[in-house]
VOGU-3710 file (C-alpha; in Angstrom, 3 decimals, decimal comma):
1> xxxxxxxxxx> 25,102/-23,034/9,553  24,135/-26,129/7,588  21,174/-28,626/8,019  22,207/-32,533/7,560  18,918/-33,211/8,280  17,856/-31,979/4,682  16,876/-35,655/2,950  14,737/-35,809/0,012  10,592/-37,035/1,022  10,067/-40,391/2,060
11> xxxxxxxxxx> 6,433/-40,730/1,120  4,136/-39,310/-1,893  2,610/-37,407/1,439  5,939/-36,365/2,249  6,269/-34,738/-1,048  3,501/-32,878/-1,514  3,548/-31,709/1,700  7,327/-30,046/0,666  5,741/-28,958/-2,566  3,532/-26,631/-0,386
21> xxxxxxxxxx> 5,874/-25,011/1,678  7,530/-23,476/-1,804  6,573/-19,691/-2,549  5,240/-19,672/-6,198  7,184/-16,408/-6,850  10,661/-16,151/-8,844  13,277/-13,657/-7,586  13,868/-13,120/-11,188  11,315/-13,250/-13,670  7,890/-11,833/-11,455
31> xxxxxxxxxx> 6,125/-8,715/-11,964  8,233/-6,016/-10,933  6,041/-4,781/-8,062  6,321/-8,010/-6,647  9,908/-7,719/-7,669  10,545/-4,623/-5,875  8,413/-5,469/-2,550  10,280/-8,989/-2,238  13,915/-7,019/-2,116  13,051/-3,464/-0,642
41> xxxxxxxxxx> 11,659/-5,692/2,630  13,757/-7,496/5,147  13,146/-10,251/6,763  12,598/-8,595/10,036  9,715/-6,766/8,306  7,962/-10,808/7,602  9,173/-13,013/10,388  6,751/-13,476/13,376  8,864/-12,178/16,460  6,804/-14,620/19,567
51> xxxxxxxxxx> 9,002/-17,236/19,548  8,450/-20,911/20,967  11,389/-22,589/22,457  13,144/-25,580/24,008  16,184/-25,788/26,246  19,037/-28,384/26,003  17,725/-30,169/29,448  14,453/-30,774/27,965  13,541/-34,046/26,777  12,464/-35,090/23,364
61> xxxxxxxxxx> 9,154/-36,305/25,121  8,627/-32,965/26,317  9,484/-31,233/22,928  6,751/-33,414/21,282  4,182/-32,038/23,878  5,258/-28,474/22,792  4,413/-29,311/19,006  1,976/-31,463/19,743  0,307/-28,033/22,230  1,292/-25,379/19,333
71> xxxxxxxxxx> 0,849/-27,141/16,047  4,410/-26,588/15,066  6,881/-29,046/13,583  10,113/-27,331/14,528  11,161/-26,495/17,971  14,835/-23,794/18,118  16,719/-24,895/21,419  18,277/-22,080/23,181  21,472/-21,901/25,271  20,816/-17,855/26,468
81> xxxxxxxxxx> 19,768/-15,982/23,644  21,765/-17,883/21,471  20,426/-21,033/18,986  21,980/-24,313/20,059  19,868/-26,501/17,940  16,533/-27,209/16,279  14,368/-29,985/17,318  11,721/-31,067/13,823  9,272/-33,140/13,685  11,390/-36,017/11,844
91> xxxxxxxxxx> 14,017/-35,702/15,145  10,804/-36,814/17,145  9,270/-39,527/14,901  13,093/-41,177/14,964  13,204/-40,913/18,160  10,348/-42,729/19,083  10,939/-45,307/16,308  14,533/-46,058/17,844  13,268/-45,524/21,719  15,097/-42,891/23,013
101> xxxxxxxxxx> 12,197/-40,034/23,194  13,370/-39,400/26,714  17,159/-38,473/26,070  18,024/-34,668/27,127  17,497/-32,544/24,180  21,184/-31,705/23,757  21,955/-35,647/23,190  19,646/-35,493/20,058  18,824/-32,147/18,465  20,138/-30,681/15,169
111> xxxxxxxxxx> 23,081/-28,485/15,490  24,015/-27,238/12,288  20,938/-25,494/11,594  20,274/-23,116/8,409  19,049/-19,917/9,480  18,405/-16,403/8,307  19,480/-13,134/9,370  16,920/-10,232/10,286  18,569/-7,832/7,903  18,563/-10,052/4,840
121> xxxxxxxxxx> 16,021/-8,611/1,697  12,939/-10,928/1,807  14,116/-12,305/-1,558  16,402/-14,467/0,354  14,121/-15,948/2,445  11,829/-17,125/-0,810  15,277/-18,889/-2,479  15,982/-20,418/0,794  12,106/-21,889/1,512  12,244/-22,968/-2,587
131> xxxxxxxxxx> 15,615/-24,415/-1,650  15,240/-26,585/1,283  11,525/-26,964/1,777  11,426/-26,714/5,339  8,902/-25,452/7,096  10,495/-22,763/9,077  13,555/-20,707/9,789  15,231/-19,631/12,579  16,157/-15,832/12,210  18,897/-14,369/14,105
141> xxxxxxxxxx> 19,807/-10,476/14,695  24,027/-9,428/13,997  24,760/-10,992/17,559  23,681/-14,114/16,219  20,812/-13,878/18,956  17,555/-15,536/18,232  15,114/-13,139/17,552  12,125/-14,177/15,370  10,952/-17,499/13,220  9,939/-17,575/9,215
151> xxxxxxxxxx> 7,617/-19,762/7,297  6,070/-19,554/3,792  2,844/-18,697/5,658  4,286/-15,058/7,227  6,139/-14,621/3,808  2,689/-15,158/1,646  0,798/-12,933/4,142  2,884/-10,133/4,513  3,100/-9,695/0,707  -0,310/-9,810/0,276
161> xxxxxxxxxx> -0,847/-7,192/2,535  2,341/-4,982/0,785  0,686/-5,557/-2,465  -2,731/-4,065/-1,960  -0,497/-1,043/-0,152  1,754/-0,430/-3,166  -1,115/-0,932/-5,831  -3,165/1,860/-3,976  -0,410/3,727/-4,164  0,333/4,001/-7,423
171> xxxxxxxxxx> -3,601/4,115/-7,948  -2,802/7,359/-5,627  0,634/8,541/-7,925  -1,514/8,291/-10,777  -4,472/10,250/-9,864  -1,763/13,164/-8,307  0,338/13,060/-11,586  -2,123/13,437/-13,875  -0,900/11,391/-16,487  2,465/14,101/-16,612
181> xxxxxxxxxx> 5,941/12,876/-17,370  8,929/12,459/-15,759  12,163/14,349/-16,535  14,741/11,481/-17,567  17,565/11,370/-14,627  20,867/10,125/-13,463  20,814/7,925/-10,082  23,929/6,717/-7,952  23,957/4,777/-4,861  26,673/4,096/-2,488
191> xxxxxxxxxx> 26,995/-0,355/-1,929  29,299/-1,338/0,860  30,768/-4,554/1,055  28,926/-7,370/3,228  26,148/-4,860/3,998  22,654/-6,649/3,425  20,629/-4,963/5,328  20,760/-2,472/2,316  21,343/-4,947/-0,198  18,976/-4,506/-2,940
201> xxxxxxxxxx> 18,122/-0,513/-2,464  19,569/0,447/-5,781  17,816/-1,935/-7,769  14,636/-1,029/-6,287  14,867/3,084/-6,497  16,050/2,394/-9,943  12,461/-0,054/-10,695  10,514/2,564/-8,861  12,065/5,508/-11,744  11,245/3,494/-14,289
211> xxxxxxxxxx> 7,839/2,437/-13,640  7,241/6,278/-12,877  8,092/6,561/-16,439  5,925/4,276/-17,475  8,609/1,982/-19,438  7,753/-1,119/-20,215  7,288/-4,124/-17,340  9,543/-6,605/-19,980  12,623/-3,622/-20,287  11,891/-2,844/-16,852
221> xxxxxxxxxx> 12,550/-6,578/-15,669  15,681/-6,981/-17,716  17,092/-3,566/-16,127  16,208/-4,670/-12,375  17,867/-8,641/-12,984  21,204/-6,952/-14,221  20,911/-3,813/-11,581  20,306/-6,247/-9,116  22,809/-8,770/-10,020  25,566/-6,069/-10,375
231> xxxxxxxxxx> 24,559/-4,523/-6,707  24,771/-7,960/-5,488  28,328/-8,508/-6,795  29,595/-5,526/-5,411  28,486/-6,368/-1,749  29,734/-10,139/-1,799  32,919/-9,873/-3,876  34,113/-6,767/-3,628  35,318/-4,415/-1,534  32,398/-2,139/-1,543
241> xxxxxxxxxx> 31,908/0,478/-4,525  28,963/2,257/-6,085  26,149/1,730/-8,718  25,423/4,672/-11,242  21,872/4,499/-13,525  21,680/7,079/-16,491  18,444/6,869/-17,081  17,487/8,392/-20,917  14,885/8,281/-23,483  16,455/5,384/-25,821
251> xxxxxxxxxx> 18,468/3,534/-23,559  19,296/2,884/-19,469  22,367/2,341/-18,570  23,849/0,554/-15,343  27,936/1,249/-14,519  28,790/-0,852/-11,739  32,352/0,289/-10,361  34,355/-1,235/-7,180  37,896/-0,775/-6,067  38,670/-4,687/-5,323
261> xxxxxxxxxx> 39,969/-7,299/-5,671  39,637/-7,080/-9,258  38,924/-10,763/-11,366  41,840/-12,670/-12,665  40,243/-14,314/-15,329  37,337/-12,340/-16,972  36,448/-14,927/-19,466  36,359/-17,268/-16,736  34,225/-15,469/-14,797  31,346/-14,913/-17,356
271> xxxxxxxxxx> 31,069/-18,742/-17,642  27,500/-19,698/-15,520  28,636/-21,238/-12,017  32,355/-20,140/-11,784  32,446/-18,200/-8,708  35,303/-17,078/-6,021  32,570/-16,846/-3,388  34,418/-17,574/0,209  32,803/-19,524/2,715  30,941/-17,059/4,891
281> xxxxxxxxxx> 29,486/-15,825/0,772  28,130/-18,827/0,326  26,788/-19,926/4,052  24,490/-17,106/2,842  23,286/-18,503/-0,256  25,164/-16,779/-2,716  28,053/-18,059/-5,073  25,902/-19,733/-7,563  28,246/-17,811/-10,279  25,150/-16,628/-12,002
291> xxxxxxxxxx> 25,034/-12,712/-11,159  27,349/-11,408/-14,496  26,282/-14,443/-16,752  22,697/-13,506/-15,790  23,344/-9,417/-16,626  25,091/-9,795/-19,470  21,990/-12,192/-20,691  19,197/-9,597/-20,359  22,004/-6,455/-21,947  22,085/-5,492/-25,225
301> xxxxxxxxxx> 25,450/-3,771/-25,166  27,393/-5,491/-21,645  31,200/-4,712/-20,772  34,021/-5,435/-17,660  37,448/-4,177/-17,344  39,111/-5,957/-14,080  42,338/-5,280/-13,060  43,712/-7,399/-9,690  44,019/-5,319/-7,147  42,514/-2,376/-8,935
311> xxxxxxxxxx> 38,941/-3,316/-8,930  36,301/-4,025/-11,804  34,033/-1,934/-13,573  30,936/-3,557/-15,656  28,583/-1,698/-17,520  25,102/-2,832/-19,127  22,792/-1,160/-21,423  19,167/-2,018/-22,312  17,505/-0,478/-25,383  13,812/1,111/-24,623
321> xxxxxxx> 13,030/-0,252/-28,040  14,697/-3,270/-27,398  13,562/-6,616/-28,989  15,967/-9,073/-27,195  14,891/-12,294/-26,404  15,109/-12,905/-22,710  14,561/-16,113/-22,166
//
């Protein structure tokens, strides 16, 4: 679902109140516990599940009174369990600038609406909020039922909250270990196609080893953007496949194999923003054409072998000792 109702700020009010709703936290370049919390949780994990609604005979008039009652500036309209619409607070101002704040609902509210799905890693739900600056999301379950809202506010709390967990864990890890290394290991993960509710698990086991090792936070950043970008792939443009991490002294490695569709043009698809990203891909937010532009960037050796109809393999290797520049 789209939003036409996405227009640029009116006002120097309007504007900073947009800049507010962003999250000040890249999906790429933040600390890599914040990297790991924001794609090992889901957005079912953040979203606050107590839902206020409209239906499609309600009037505008009465909308407004629900805002207006629950301090909210976006209203989902339900036909069921399923979303209809979304009534905002810019639906309501028109409509009492243009006199029709007593029309049903259903004459009036948004239809294409952007939402989010409960399963999706919380990284999604920062790119989107960045993206659009609205205020909140609807977030529906696989039967496209409504079943919970977002806003920056549940996304900035919750992460708080995971932070001060995962920081007295390792505070815990440390104190249990000893100071005592870690053998060095080899890692594979299973990455079906299309499945995001475990989109992102590789990357994240594969941060977790390495800061058990104690490597350090700028090798272990470049390693999670091209694991993470290579997982990615694999569950958006392939047909499902797997993600191997040999994980040595001098070097880790990341071999990301699938068995389909394979790329046509391989030089063509290293080129930032070329993407064959179908429509349901990029409904989601992905098909930017970054992901093996962006892993080959933070590599210091980076291959692919594609074959149509055979699949594609790409392997990337960062150097413990690495220098390379990564901005």
């Amino acid at each position: 679902m789209t939003d036409p109702a996405n227009v640029p700020p009116k006002t120097d009010e309007d504007a900073k109140a947009k800049r507010l709703e962003d999250i000040p936290i890249s999906t790429v370049d933040s600390p890599s516990v914040v990297l790991e919390l924001i794609y090992q949780l889901k957005i079912k994990d953040v979203m606050a599940t107590a839902v206020i609604t409209g239906e499609k005979t309600h009037t505008l008039r009465h909308i407004q009174a629900i805002m207006r009652e629950n301090h909210i500036t976006g209203v989902p309209i339900l036909e069921g369990r399923q979303l209809a619409g979304l009534v905002s607070i810019d639906d309501i101002v028109t409509a009492l600038d243009k006199g029709y704040i007593d029309l049903p609902v259903a004459d009036r509210m948004t239809r294409n609406v952007i939402v989010l799905q409960d399963d999706m890693p919380l990284s999604f739900a920062i790119s989107y909020l960045n993206k659009y600056h609205y205020g909140r999301f609807p977030v529906l379950n696989k039967n496209q039922e409504l079943v919970g809202i977002l806003t920056s506010t549940d996304v900035i709390k919750t992460l708080l909250v995971e932070m001060n967990r995962e920081v007295l864990r390792l505070e815990k890890m440390q104190k249990e270990s000893g100071g005592a290394s870690l053998p060095y290991s080899e890692m594979e993960f299973n990455v079906p196609r299309y499945d995001f509710e475990l989109a992102g698990r590789a990357s994240t086991e594969i941060k977790k080893a390495l800061k058990q090792r104690n490597f350090d936070p700028k090798i272990i950043r470049r390693i999670a953007i091209a694991s993470y970008e290579l997982e990615i792939n694999l569950v958006v443009h392939s047909q499902g496949g797997g993600i191997r991490c040999s994980i040595q002294p001098d070097k880790v490695t990341i071999l990301a194999a699938d068995t389909g569709p394979g790329i046509a043009d391989v030089n063509q698809a290293l080129q930032e923003g070329w993407s064959t990203a179908n429509e349901y891909v990029r409904s989601l937010g992905f098909g930017a054409g970054m992901g093996l532009a962006n892993t080959k960037r933070v590599s210091d050796e980076f291959s692919i072998n594609s074959a149509l109809g055979s699949g594609t393999t790409v392997r990337s290797v960062v150097y413990v000792t690495s220098s390379k520049d990564e901005t």
